[in-house]
C-alpha positions as CSV (number, residue, x, y, z in Angstrom):
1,X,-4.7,149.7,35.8
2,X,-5.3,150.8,39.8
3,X,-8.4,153.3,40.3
4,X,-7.4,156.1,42.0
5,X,-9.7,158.8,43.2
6,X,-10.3,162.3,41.6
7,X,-9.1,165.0,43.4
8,X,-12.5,166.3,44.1
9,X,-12.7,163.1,46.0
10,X,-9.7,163.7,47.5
11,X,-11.2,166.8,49.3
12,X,-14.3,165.6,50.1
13,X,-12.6,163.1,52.0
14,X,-10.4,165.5,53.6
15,X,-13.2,167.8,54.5
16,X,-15.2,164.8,56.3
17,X,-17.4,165.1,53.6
18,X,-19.7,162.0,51.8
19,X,-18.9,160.8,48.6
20,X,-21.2,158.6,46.6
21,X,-20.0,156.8,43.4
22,X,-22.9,155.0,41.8
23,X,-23.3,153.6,38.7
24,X,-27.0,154.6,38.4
25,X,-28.2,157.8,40.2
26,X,-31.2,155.1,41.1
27,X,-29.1,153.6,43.1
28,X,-28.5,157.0,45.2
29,X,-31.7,158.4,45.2
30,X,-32.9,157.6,48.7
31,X,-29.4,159.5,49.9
32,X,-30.1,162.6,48.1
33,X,-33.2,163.3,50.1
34,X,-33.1,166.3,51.9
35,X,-30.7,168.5,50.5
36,X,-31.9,171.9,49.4
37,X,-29.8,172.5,46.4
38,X,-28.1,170.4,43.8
39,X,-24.7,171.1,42.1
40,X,-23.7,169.6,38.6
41,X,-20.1,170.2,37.3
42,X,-18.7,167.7,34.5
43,X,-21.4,165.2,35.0
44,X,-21.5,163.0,32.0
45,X,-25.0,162.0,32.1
46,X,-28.3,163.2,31.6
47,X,-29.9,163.4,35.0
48,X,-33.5,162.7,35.1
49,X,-36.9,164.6,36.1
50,X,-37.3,162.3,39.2
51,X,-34.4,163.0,40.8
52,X,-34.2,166.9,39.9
53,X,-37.2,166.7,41.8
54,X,-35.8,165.9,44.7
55,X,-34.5,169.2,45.4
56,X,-36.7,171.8,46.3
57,X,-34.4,174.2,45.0
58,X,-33.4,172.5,42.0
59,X,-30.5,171.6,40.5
60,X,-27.8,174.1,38.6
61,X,-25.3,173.4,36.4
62,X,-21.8,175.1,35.3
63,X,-21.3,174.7,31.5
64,X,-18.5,176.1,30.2
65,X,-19.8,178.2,27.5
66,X,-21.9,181.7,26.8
67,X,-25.2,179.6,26.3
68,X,-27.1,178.9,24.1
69,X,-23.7,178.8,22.1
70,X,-21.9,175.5,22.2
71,X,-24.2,173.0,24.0
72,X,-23.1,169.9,24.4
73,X,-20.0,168.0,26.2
74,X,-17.1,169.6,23.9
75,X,-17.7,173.6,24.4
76,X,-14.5,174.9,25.0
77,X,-12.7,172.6,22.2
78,X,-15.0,174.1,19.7
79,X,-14.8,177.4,20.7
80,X,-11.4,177.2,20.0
81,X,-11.4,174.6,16.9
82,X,-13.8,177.9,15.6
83,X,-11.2,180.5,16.0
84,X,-13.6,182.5,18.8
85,X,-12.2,185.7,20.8
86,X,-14.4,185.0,23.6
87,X,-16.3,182.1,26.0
88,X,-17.4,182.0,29.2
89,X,-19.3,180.6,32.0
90,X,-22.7,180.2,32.3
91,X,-24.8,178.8,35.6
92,X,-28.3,177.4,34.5
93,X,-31.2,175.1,36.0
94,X,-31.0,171.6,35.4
95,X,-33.7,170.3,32.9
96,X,-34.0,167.4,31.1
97,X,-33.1,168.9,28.2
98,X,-29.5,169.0,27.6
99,X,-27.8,172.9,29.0
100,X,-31.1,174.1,27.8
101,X,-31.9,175.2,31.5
102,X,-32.9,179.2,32.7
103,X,-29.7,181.4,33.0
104,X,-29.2,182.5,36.5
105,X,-25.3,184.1,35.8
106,X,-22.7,184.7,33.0
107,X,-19.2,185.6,32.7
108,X,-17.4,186.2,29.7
109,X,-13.9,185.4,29.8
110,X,-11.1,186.6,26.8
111,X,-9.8,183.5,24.6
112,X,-6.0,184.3,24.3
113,X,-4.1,183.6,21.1
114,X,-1.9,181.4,22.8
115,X,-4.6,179.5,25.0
116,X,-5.3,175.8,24.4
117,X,-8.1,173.6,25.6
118,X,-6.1,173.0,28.7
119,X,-4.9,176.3,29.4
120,X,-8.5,177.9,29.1
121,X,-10.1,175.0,30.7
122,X,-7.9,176.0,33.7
123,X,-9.3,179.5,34.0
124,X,-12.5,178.7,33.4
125,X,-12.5,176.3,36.5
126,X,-11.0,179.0,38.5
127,X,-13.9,181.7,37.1
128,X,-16.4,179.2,37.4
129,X,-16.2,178.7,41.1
130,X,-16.6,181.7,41.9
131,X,-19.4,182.4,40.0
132,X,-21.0,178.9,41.9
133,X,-20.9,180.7,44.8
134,X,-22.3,183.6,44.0
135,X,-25.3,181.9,41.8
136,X,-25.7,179.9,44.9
137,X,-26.1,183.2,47.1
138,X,-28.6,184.5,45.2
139,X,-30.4,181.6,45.1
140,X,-30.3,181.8,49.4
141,X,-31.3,185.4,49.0
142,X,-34.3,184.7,46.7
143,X,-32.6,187.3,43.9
144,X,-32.6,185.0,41.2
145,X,-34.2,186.2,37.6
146,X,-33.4,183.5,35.4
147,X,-32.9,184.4,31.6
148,X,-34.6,181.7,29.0
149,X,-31.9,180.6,26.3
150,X,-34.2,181.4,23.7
151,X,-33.9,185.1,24.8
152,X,-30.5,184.9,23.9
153,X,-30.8,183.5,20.6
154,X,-30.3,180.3,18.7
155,X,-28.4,177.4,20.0
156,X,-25.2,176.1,18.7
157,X,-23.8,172.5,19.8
158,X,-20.3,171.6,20.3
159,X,-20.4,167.4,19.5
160,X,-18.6,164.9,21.4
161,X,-14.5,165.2,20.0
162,X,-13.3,162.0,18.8
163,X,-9.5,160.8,18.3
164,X,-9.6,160.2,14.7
165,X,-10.4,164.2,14.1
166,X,-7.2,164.9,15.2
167,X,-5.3,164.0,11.9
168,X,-4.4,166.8,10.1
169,X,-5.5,168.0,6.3
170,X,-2.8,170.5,5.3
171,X,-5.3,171.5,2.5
172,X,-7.0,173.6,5.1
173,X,-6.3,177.0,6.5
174,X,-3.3,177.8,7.8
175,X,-5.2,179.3,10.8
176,X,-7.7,176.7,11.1
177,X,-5.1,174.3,11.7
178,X,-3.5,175.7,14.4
179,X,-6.3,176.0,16.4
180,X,-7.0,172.8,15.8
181,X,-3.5,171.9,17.2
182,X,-4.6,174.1,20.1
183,X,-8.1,172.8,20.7
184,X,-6.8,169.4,20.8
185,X,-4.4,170.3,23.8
186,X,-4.5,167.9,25.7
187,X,-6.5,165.2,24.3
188,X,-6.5,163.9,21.4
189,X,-4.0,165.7,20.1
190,X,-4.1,166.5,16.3
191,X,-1.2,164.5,14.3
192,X,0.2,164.1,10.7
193,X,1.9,160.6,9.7
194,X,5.5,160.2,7.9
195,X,6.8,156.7,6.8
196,X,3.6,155.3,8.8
197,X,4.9,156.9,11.8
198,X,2.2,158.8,13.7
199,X,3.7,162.8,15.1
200,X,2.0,164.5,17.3
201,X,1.7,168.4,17.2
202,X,1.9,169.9,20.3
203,X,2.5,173.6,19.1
204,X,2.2,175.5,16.2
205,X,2.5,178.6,14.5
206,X,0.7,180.8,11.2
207,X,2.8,182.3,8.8
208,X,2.3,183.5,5.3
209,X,4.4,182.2,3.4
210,X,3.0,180.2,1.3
211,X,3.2,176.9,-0.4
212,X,2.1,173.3,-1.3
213,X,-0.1,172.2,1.2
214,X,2.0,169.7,3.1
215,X,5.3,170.0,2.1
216,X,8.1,171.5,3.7
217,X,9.0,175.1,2.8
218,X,11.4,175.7,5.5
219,X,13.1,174.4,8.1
220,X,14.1,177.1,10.8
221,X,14.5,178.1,14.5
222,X,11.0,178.0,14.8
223,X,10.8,174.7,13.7
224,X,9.5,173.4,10.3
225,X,7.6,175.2,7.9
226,X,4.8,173.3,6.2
227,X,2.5,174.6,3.4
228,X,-1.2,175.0,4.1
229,X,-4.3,176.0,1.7
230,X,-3.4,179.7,2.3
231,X,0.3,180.5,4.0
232,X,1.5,178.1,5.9
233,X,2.2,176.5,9.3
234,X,5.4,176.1,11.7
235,X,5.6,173.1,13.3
236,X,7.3,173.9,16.7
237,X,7.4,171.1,18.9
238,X,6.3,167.8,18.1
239,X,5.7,164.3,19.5
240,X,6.8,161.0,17.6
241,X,4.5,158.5,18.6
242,X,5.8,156.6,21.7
243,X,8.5,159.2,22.2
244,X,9.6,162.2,24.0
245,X,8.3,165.3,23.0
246,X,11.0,167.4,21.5
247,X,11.5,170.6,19.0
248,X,10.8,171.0,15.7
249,X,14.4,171.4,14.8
250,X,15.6,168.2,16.7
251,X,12.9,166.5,15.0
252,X,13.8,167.8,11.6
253,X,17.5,166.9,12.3
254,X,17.2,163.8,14.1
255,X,13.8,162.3,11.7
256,X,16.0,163.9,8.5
257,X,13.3,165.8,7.2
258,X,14.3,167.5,3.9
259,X,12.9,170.7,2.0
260,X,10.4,169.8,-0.5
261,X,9.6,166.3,1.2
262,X,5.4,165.9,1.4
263,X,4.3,165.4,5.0
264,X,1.6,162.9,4.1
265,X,1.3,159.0,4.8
């Protein structure tokens, strides 16, 4: 229950450099006089016209998607939940409109099979800094020639992820729910219950053979092989609720899971 800083924090204080932590940007505004240029990365709140204004430059964000796809503060979970090849980064203006700003840079970035929410988030942050400081280059250099959204297309939004969308429905597809297990890497986590017992997936596999949806076909190297709406799913490494992560053949040995037992409540 002790507050400990972020490590952008950690940094700033490192570097010498101001950090302000208010609960209202009100409370603030006086301080952010006289800069040129604000930054916004991961801010959880909309930021309004009055103190946009303070900057004569503006204010840019870093969203973590190709806008106008996947506004919103759940981008890169969706994009994954939605099975796409591809995301990105995009640097807008600030407006009061939620990542509905002018486009000043892009760049598209390949979603790997394997990649989870955490994984991806990771090269995104890396991608995305770079591009920050070039976007704010070409805003020195006056070479800015910011795209509107609605050139782009239609938006799509990508909704605030909440914990109970995590449980699984093995009446879906197979692939659908393993990039749910993926997308929910590594919060909330997306879960099954057996004998009111609450299991975390924590990796996952498609395969076609197929079966009941949620019982067990299978139960391999790989892990245990649980029937879907089309194929079916291996359940590689799991997490019992309040225990260590382990296998999905030491769970299946140790938890006695049995062929042809359903995996619901």
């Amino acid at each position: 229950m002790k507050l400990t800083p972020t490590p952008v924090k950690l940094k700033a204080q490192e570097l010498n450099m101001p950090v302000l932590s208010p609960e209202k940007l009100s409370d603030v505004r006086d301080k952010l006089r006289g800069f040129d240029l604000g930054v916004v990365v991961a801010y959880g709140l909309i930021i309004p016209k009055k103190v946009i204004e303070l900057f004569p430059k503006g204010i840019i964000n870093l969203h973590p998607s190709l806008l106008p796809k996947y506004r919103g503060p759940a981008p890169i979970q969706w994009a994954i939940l939605n099975g796409e090849e591809e995301t990105g980064i995009s640097i807008i203006y600030l407006t009061e409109e939620v990542d509905a700003g002018d486009i000043i840079l892009q760049e598209r970035v390949e979603i790997l099979p394997e990649d989870t929410t955490e994984t991806l988030s990771n090269r995104l942050s890396i991608i995305g800094a770079k591009a920050l400081r070039k976007a704010i280059k070409l805003i020195e250099t006056n070479n800015v020639n910011p795209i509107p959204q609605e050139n782009l297309g239609q938006p799509t939004y990508a909704p605030k992820i909440e914990p109970e969308m995590g449980e699984i429905d093995w009446s879906s597809r197979s692939r659908d729910i393993v990039n749910k297990v993926r997308a929910f890497i590594p919060w909330p986590k997306t879960y099954f219950y057996r004998s009111g017992t609450k299991i975390f997936i924590l990796e996952s596999e498609v395969s076609p053979v197929e079966g009941e949806p949620g019982k067990v076909i299978d139960i391999g190297e790989k892990g245990i092989l649980v029937g879907a709406q089309d194929g079916s799913v291996w359940l590689k490494r799991v997490q019992p609720e309040s225990r260590k992560a382990m296998n999905g053949i030491d769970f299946a040995n140790g938890y006695r899971i049995k062929i042809g037992e359903i995996l619901i409540k």
